[in-house]
C-alpha positions in Angstrom: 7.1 1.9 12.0 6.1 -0.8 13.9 3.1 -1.7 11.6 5.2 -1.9 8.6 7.2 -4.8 10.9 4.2 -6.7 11.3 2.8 -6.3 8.0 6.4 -7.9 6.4 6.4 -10.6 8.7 2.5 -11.7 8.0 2.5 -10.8 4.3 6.0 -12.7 3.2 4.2 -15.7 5.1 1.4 -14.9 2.4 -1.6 -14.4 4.8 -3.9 -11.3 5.7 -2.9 -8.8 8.2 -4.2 -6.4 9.9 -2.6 -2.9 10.7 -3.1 0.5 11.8 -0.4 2.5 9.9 0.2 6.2 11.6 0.6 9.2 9.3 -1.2 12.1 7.6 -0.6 11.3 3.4 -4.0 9.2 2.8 -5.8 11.3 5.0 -9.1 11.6 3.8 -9.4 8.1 2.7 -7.4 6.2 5.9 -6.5 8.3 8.6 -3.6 7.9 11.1 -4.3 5.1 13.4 -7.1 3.8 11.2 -7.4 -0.2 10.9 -6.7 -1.3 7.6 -6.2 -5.1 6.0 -3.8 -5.8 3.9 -3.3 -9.1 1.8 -0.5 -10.0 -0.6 -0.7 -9.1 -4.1 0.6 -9.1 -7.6 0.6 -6.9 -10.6 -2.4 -8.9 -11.7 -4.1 -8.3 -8.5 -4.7 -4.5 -8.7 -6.5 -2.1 -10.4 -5.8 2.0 -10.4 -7.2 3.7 -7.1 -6.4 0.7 -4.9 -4.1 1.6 -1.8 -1.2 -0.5 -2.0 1.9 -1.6 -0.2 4.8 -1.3 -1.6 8.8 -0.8 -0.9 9.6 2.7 -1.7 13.0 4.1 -2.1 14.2 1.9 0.7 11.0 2.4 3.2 7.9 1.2 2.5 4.6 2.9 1.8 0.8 2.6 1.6 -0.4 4.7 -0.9 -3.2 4.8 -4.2 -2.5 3.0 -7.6 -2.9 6.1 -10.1 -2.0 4.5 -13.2 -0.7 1.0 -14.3 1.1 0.1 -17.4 4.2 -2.7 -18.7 4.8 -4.5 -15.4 5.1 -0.7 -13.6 3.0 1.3 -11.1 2.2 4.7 -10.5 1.9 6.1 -7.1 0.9 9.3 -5.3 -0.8 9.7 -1.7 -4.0 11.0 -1.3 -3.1 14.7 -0.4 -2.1 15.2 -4.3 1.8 14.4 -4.3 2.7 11.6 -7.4 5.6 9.2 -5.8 6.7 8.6 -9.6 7.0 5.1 -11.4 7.7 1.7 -9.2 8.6 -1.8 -10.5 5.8 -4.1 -10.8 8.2 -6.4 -7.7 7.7 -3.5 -5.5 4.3 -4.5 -5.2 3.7 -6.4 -1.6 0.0 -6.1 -0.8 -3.3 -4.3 -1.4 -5.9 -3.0 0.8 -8.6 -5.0 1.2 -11.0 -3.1 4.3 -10.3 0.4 6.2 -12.1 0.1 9.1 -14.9 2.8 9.4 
């Protein structure tokens, strides 16, 4: 997981980064390989159906916001799985562009 390497090391730094994560959960809404920027956020920064960043269980993951509520997040991927609840800290970035 290279990208995920490169997204940590721009996004701790707090700046923008570009990446092309590789997988098949989102497709439909970022397929593998696609180009997708990702800038730091907080719990305040994001609204239900962004794709977000986030540590996950001891890997890390880039999957929709479904639901929102007390400083937790609700996650799933795009293929219909739900993730479950995250901490609000959890939370590293948000999508801001896929690429077309």
């Amino acid at each position: 997981m290279s990208w995920v390497k490169e997204a940590l090391e721009q996004l701790t730094k707090g700046n923008e980064v570009s990446v092309r994560p590789v997988g098949g959960s989102m497709r439909g809404r970022i397929e593998s390989g696609q180009l997708v920027t990702l800038k730091p956020a907080l719990y305040d920064d994001v609204e239900a159906e962004d794709v977000i960043f986030i540590r996950w269980k001891g890997n890390y993951l880039l999957h929709p916001l479904l639901e929102k509520k007390d400083q937790e997040l609700l996650i799933g991927n795009n293929i219909g799985k739900i993730n479950g609840w995250i901490p609000a800290d959890a939370l590293i970035a948000k999508a801001i562009t896929v690429a077309p």
